[in-house]
C-alpha positions as CSV (number, residue, x, y, z in Angstrom):
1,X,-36.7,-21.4,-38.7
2,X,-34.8,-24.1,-40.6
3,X,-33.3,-22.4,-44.1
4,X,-35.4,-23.6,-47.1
5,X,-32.9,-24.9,-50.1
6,X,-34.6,-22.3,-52.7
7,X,-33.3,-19.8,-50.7
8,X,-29.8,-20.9,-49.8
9,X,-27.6,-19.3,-52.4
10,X,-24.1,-21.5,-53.2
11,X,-22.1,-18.9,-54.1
12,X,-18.8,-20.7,-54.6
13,X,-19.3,-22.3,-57.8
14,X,-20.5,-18.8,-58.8
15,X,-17.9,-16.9,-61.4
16,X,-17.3,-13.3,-60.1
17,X,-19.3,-10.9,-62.0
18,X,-23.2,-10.2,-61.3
19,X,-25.9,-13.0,-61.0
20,X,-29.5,-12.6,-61.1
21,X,-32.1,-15.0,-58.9
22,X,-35.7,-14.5,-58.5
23,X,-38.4,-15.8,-55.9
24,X,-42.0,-16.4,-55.7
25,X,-43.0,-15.5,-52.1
26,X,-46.6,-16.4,-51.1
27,X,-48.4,-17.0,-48.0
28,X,-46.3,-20.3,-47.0
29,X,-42.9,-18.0,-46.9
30,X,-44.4,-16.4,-43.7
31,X,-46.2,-19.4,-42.3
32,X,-42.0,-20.6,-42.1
33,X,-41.7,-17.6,-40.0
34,X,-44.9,-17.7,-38.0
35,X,-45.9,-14.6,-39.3
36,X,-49.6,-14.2,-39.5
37,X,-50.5,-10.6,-40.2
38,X,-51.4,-11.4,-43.8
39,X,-54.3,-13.1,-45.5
40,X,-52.2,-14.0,-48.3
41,X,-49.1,-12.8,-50.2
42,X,-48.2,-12.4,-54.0
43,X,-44.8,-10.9,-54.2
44,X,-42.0,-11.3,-56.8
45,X,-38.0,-11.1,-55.6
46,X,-35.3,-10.1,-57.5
47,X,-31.9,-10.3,-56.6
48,X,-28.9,-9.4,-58.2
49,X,-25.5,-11.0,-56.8
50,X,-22.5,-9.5,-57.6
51,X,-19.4,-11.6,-56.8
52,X,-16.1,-10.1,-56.1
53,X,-13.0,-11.3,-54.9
54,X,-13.1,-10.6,-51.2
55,X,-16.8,-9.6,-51.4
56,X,-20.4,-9.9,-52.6
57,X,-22.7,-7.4,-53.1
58,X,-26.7,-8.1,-52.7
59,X,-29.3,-5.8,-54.4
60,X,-32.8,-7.1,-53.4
61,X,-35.8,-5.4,-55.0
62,X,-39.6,-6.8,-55.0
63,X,-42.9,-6.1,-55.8
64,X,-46.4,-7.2,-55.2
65,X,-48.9,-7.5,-53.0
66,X,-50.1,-8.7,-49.7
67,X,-53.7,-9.1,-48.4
68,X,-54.3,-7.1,-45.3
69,X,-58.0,-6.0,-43.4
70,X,-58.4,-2.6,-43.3
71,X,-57.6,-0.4,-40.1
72,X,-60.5,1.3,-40.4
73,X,-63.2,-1.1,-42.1
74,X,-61.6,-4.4,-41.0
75,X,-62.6,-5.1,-44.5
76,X,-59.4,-7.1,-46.4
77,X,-57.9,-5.8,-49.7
78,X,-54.5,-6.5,-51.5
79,X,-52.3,-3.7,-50.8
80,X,-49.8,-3.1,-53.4
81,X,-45.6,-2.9,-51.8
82,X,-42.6,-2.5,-53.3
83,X,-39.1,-1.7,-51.9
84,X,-35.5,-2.8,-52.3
85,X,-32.6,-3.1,-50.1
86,X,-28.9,-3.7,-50.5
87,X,-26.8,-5.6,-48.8
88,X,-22.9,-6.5,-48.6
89,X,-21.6,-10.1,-47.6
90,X,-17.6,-9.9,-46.5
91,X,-15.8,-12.6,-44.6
92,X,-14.3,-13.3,-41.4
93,X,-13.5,-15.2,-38.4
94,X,-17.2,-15.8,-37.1
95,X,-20.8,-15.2,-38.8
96,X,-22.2,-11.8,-37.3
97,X,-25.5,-9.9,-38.6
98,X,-25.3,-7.1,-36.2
99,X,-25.2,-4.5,-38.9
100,X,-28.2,-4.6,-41.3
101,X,-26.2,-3.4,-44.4
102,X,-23.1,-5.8,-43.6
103,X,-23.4,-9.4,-42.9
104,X,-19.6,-11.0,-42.5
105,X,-19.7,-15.1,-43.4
106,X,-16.6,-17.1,-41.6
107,X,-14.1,-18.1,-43.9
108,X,-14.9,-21.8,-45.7
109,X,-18.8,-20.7,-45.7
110,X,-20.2,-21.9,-49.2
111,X,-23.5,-20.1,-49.6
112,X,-25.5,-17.5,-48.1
113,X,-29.4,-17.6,-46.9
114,X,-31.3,-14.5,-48.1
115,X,-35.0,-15.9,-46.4
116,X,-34.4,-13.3,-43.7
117,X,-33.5,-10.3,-46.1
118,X,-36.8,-11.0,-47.6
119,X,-39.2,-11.2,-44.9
120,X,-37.7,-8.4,-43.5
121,X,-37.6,-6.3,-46.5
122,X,-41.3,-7.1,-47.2
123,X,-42.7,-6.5,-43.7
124,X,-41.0,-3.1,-43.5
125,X,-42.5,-2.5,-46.7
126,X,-46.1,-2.9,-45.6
127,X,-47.2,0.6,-43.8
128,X,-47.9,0.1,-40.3
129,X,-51.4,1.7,-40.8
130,X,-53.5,0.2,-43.9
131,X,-56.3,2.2,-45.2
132,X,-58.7,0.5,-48.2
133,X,-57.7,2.7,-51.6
134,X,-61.6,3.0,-51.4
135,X,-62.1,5.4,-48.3
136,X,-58.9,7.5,-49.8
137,X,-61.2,8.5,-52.8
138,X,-64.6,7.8,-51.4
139,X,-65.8,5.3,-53.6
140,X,-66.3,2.0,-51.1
141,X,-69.4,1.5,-50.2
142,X,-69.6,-0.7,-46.7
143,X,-72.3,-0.9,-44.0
144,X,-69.7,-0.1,-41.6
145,X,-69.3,3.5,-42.5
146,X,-72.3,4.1,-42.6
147,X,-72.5,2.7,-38.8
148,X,-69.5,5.1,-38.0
149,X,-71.0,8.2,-39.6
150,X,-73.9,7.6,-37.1
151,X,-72.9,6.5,-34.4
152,X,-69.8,10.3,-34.6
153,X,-70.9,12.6,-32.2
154,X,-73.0,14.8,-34.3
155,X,-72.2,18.5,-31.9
156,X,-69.9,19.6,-29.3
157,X,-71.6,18.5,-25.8
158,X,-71.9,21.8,-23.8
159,X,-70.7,20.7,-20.0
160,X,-73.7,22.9,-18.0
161,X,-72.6,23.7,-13.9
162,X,-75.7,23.7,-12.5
163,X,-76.1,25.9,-9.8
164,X,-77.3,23.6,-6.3
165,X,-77.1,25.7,-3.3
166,X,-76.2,24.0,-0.3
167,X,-77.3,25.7,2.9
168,X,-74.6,24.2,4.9
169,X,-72.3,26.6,2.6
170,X,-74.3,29.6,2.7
171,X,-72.5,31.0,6.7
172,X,-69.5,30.5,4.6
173,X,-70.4,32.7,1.8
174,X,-71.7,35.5,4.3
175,X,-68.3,35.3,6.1
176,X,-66.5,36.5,2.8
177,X,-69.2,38.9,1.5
178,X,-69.3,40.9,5.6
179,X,-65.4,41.3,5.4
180,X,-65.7,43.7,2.4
C-alpha cells in the first residue's frame, strides 16, 4: 500500500515536546489495505507525539465503531471498539519494524507513517467473535432465531441395539456356553 500524505507525520520541523494529531478513519482507510471484513467504519484517532532528542514516543488511542454481521444472526450492527497502543520511534543504520513496541528509522529519515499502527490497532481491537448486543440481553427479535430454536434438537436421541440374531452365529455362541 502506497503511504497516504494525512498520515505521513514530518517530524523534523516538530519542536521537542508533545504534539497532538487526530484522524478520521472510515471505510476507505481499509479499502487502502484491502481489508474487507467491515461494512463500514467510524473511528476517531488520537495521537500524541512526544519528541525527544534521540527519540519519539507514540501514544495512539481511538474509539468508535465498525459495522460487522453478526456470528450468529449474520444480521450487521455497529459494534462499539476502543483501544490504544504505544509506540517508540529511535534511529539507526536501516529501518526495521520487527519489534511491535520499537520501530528504529535510519538516520536522515524526516517523518514517520502511522497508517499501519492504525489498522493494526483497530483490527486487534474488533473481537474475533461478534455477537449483536441484542441476543446478549434477549431483546432482538429476528426470524432467524426463531429458525434456530426449531430446528435445536429438542431431546437427547437414545441409540437402541436392536437385537438381530444371526443363525450363522448361533454354533458360535453354543461353543462358549458348552465349555462352562
Amino acid at each position: 500500500m502506497k503511504a497516504k500524505k494525512e498520515f505521513l507525520i514530518p517530524f523534523v520541523g516538530l519542536k521537542q515536546g508533545k504534539h497532538q494529531f487526530e484522524f478520521d478513519i472510515n471505510k476507505t482507510f481499509f479499502d487502502d489495505f484491502e481489508f474487507d471484513e467491515y461494512n463500514g467504519v467510524n473511528v476517531k484517532v488520537n495521537l500524541v507525539l512526544e519528541k525527544k532528542s534521540t527519540m519519539m514516543e507514540l501514544s495512539f488511542k481511538h474509539a468508535g465503531t465498525v459495522n460487522v454481521p453478526c456470528d450468529l444472526t449474520n444480521e450487521d450492527f455497529d459494534l462499539s471498539i476502543k483501544g490504544n497502543i504505544n509506540l517508540i520511534v529511535k534511529f539507526g543504520d536501516e529501518f526495521n519494524n520487527d519489534n511491535e513496541e520499537i520501530l528504529i528509522l535510519p538516520h536522515g529519515e524526516y517523518q514517520v507513517d502511522v497508517s499501519q499502527y492504525i489498522y493494526e490497532m483497530i483490527v486487534l481491537s474488533v473481537p474475533s467473535k461478534r455477537i449483536h448486543p441484542g441476543i446478549k440481553d434477549g431483546t432482538f427479535g429476528a426470524g432467524i432465531l426463531n429458525k434456530l430454536d426449531e430446528l435445536a434438537p429438542k431431546e437427547k436421541l437414545e441409540i437402541k441395539e436392536e437385537k438381530t440374531d444371526d443363525p450363522r452365529w448361533d454354533g458360535l455362541k453354543k461353543l462358549l456356553t458348552d465349555n462352562k
